[in-house]
C-alpha positions as CSV (number, residue, x, y, z in Angstrom):
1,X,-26.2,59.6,-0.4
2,X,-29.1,59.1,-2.8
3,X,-31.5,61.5,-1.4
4,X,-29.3,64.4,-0.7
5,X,-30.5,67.5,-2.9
6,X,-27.0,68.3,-3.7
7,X,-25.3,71.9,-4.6
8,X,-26.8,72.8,-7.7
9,X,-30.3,71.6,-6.2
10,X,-29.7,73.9,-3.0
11,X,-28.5,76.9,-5.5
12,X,-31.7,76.8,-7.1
13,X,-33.5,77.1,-3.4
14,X,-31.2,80.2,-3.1
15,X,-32.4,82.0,-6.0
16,X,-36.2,81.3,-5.2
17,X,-35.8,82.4,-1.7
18,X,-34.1,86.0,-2.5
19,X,-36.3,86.9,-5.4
20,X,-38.5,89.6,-4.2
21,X,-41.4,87.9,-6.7
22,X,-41.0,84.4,-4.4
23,X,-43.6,84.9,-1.3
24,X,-42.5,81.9,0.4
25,X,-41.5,82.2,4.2
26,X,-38.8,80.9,5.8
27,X,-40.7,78.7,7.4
28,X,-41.6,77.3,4.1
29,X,-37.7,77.1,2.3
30,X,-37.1,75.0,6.1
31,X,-39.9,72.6,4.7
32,X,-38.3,72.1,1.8
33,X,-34.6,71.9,2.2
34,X,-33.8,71.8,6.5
35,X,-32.8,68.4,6.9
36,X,-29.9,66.1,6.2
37,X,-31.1,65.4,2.9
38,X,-30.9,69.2,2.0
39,X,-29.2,72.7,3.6
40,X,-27.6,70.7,7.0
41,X,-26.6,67.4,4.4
42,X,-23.7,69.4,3.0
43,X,-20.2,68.7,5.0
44,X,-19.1,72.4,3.1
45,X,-15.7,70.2,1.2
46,X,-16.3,72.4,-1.7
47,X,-15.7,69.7,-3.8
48,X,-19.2,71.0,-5.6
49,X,-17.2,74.3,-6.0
50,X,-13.8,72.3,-7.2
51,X,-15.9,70.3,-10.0
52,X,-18.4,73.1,-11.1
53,X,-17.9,73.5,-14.9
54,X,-19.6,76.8,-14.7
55,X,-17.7,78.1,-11.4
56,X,-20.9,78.8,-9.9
57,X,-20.5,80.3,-6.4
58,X,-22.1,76.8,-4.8
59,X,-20.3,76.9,-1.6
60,X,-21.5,80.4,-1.0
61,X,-25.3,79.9,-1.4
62,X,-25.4,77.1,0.7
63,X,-23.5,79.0,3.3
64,X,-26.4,81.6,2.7
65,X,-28.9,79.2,3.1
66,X,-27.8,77.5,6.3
67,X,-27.3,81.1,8.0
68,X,-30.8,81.9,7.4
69,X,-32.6,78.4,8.0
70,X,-30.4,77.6,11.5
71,X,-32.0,80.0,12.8
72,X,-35.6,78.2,12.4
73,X,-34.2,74.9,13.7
């Protein structure tokens, strides 16, 4: 899908919303990335994880930032 953010664009979301410097709401993160195009786009194949040539815990952040965005939806 052309639009969809993709894993490493949804990683970078993750780190922004846990760093303590970041004073964005969740309500904000939603704004960004709560649609099918972002956080609730990803059908969690881990083929992002499978390919990753840095091993980069994709899978895991995503799975972070669904738990805490579902709850706005």
């Amino acid at each position: 899908r052309p639009d969809f953010i993709g894993a490493v664009g949804l990683n970078r979301v993750a780190r922004f919303e846990v760093d303590v410097h970041d004073e964005r709401t969740a309500e904000d993160f939603y704004e960004l990335v709560g649609d099918d195009n972002g956080i609730f786009g990803c059908m969690t194949l881990l083929g992002c994880e499978d390919n990753c040539p840095k091993n980069l815990p994709l899978q895991t952040k995503i799975a972070y930032m669904r738990r805490k965005l579902v709850e706005l939806r």
